[in-house]
Backbone as CSV, one residue per row, in Angstrom:
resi,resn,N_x,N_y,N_z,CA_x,CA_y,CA_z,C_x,C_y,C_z
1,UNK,108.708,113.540,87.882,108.773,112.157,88.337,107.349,111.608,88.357
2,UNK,107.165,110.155,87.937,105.886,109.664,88.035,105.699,109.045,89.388
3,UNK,104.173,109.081,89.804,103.557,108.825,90.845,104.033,108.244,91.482
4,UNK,104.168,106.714,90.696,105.088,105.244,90.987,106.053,105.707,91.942
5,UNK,107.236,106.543,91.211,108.295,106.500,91.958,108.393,107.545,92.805
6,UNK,107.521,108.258,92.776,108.017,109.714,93.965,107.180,108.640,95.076
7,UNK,106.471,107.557,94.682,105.855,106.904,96.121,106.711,105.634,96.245
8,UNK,107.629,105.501,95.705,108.618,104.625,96.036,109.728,105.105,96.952
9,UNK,110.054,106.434,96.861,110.961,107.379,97.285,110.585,107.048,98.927
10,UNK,109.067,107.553,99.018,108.889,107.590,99.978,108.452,106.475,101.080
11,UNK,108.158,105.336,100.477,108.421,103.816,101.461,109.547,103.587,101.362
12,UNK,111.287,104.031,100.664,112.486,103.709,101.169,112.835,104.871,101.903
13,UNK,112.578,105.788,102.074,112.791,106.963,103.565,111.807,106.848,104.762
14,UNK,110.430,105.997,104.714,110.032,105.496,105.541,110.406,104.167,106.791
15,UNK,111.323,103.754,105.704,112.316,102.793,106.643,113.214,103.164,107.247
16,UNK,113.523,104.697,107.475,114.438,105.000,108.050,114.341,105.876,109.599
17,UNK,112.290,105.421,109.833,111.573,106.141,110.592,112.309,105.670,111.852
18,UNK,112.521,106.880,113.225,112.710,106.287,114.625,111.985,106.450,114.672
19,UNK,110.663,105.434,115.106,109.269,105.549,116.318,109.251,104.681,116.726
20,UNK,110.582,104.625,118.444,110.306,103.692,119.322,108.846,103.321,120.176
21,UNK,108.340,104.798,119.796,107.222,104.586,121.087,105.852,104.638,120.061
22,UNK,105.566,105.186,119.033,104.172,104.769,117.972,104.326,103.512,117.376
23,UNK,105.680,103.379,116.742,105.920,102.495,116.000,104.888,102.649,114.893
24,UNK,104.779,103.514,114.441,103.995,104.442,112.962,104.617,105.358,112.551
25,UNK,105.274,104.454,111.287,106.446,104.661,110.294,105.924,105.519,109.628
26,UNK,106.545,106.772,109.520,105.763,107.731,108.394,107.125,108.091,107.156
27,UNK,106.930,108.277,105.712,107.782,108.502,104.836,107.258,109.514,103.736
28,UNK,107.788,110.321,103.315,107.578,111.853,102.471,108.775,111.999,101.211
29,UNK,108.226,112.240,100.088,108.872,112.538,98.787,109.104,113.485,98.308
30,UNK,109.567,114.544,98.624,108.985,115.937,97.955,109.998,116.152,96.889
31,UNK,109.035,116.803,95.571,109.828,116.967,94.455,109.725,118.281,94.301
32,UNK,111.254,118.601,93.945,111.113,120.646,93.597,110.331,120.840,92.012
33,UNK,110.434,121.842,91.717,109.827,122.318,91.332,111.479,122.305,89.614
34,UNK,112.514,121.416,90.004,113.485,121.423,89.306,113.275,119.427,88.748
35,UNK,112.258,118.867,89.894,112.355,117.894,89.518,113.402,117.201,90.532
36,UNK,114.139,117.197,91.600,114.729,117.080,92.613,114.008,116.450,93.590
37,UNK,114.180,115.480,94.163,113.457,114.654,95.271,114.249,114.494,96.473
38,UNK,113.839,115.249,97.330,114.149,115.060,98.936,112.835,113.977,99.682
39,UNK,113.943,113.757,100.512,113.175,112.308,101.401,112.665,112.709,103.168
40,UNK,111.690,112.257,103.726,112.026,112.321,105.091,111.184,111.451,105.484
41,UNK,111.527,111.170,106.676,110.750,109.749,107.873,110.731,110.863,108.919
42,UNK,109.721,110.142,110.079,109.230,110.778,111.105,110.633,110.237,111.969
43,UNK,110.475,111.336,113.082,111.635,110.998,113.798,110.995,111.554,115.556
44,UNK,110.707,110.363,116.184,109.935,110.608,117.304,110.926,111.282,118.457
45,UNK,110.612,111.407,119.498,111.059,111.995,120.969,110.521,111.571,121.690
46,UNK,110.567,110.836,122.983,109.702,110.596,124.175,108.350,111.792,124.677
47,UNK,109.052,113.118,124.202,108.390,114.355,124.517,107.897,114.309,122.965
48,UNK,106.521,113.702,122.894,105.872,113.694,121.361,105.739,115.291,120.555
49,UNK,105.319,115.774,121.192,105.985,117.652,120.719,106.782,118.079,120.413
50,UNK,107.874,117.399,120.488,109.358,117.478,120.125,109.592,116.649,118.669
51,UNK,108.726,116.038,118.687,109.171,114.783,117.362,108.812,115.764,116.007
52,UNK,109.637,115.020,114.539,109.882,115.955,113.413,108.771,114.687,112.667
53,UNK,108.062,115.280,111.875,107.222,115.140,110.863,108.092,114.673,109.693
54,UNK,107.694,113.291,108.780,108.724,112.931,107.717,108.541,114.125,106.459
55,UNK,107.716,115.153,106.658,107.502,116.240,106.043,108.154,117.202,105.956
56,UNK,107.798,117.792,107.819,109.002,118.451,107.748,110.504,118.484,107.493
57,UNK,110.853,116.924,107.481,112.389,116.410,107.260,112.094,116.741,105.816
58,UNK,111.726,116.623,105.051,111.776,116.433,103.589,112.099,117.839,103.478
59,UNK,111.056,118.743,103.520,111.040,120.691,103.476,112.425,120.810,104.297
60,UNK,112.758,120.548,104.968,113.879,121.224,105.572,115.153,120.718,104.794
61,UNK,115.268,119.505,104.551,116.672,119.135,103.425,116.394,119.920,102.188
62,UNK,115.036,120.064,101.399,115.112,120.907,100.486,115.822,122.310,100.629
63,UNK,115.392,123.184,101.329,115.544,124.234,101.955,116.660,124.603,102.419
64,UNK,117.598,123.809,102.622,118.644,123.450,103.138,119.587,123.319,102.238
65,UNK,119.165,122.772,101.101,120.159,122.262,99.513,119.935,123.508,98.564
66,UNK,119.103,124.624,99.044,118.738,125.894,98.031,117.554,125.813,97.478
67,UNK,116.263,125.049,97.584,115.269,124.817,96.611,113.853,125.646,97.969
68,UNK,113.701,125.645,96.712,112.245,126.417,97.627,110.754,126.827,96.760
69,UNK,110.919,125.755,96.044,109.720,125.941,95.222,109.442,124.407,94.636
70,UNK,107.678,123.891,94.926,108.258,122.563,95.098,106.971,122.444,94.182
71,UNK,107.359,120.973,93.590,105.670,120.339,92.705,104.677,119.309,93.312
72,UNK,105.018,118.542,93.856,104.673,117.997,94.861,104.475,117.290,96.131
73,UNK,104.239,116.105,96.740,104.788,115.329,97.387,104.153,113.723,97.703
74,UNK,104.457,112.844,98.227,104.114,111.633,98.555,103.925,111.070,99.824
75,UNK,102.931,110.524,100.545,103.120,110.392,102.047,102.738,108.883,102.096
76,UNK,103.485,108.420,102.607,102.840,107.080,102.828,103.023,106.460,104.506
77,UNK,102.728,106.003,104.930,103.074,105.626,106.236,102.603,103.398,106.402
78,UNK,103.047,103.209,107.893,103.516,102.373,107.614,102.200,100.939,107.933
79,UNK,101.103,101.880,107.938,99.656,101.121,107.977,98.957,101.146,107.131
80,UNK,99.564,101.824,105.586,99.067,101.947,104.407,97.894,102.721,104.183
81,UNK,97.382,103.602,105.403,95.908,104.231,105.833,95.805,105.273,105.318
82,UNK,96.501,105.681,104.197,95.750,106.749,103.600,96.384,108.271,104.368
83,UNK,97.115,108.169,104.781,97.594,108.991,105.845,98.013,110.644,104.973
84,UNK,97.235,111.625,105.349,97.694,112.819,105.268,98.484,113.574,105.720
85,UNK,99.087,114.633,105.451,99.729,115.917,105.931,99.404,116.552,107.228
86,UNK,99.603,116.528,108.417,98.973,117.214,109.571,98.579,118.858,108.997
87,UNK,98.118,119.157,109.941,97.675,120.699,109.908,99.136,121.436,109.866
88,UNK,100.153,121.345,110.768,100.667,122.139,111.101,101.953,121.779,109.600
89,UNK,101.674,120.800,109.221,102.936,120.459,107.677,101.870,121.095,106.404
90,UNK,100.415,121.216,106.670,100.193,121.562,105.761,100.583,123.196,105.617
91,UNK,100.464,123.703,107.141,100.658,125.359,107.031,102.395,125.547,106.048
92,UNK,103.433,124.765,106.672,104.818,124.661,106.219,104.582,124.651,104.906
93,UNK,103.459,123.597,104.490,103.841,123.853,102.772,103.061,125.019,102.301
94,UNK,102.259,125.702,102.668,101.872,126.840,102.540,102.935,128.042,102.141
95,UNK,103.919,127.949,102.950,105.070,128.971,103.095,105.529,128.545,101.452
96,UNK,105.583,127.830,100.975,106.276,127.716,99.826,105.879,126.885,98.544
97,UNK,104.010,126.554,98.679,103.577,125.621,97.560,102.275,127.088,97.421
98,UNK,101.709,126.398,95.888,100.501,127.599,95.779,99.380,126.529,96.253
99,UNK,98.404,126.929,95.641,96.852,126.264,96.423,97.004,124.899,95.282
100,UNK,97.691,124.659,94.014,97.684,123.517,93.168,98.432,122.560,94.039
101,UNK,99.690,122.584,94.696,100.287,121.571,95.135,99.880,120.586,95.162
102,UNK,100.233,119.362,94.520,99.672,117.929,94.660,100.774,117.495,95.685
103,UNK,99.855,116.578,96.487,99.374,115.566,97.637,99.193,114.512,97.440
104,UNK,100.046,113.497,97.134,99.596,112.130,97.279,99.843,111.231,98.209
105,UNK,98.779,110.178,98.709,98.561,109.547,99.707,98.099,108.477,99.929
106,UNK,99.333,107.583,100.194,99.667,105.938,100.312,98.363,105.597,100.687
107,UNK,97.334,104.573,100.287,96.044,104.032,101.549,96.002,102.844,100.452
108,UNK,94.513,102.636,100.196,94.469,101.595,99.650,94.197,101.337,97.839
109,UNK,94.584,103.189,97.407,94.448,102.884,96.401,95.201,104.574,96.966
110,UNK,95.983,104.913,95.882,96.826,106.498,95.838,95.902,107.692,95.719
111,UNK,95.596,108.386,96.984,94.764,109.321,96.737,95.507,110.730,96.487
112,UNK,94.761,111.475,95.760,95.622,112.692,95.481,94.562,113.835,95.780
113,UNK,95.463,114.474,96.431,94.833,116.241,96.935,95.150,117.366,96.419
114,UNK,94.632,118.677,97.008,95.049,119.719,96.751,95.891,120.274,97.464
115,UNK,96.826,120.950,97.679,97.063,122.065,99.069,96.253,122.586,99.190
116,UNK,95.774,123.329,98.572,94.179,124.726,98.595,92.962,123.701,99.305
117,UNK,92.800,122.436,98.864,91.897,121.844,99.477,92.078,121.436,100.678
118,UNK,92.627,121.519,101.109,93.355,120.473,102.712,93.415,121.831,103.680
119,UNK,93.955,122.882,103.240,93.959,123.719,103.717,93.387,125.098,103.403
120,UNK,92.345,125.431,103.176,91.735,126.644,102.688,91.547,127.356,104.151
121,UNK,91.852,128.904,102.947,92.560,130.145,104.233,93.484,130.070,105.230
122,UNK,94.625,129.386,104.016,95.701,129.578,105.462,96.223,130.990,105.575
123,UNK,96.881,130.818,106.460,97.430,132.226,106.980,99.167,131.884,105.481
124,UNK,99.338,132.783,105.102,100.304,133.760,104.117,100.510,134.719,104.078
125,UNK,101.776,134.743,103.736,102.386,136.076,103.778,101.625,137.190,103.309
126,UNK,100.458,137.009,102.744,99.723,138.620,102.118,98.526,138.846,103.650
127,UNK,98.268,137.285,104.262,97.237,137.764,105.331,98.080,138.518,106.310
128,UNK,99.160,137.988,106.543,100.287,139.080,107.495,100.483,140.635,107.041
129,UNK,99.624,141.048,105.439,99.904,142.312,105.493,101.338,142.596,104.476
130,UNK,102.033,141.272,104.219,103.272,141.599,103.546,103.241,141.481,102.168
C-alpha cells in the first residue's frame, strides 16, 4: 500500500478515537506483511493507565485475524504534530517487526522512521536467552 493511503487508513480510524478527557485523537494503519491493513484509535479510561494505544488496537486486531508479521505502519493524531509510537508500542512492535520496520508520522510534512531507530536495544526474545 502507498504512503497516501495507509495514512488515509489511519485519519478514518482516528475518528473513531474515545478521548473524553485528552481529547487527542490518535489513529494507526498497520499493514501485514500480506499487504492487509488493520486500523486502531486510542481508546481512553478515566484511569489513564488503563487506556489502549491506537497501536496497540491495530497489533491486537492483527493478531487476532492470524497475522503476525507486519511491513509497516502510519500514526497520525489529531494535532497533526508529528506524533510517534510511545516507548511501550514501540517495545509491542518489537515482538513482531525487525529493526527495518517503517514508521510513518502524520506532522507537517510525513516523517518516516526506523523501528531499530526509535528503539535501539530493545529487549527480544534472544536478550531473554530464547
Amino acid at each position: 500500500m502507498d504512503d497516501a493511503d495507509l495514512l488515509a487508513a489511519a485519519r478514518e480510524a482516528m475518528a473513531n478515537a474515545h478521548v473524553p478527557y485528552s481529547e487527542y485523537r490518535v489513529g494507526a494503519a498497520l499493514e501485514t506483511a500480506n499487504g492487509t491493513v488493520f486500523t486502531g484509535c486510542n481508546i481512553e479510561n478515566a484511569n489513564y493507565s488503563n487506556s489502549l494505544h491506537a497501536e496497540e488496537v491495530a497489533i491486537a486486531e492483527a493478531v487476532k485475524n492470524g497475522h503476525d508479521e507486519f511491513a509497516q505502519v502510519a500514526v497520525t493524531s489529531s494535532e497533526r504534530d508529528g506524533v510517534l509510537p510511545c516507548g511501550m508500542c514501540r517495545q509491542t512492535f518489537t515482538e513482531f517487526c525487525d529493526d527495518d520496520f517503517r514508521v510513518l508520522c502524520d506532522g507537517d510534512d510525513l516523517a518516516e522512521y526506523r523501528l531499530g531507530d526509535l528503539l535501539p536495544d530493545a529487549i527480544t526474545a534472544e536478550t531473554l536467552g530464547r
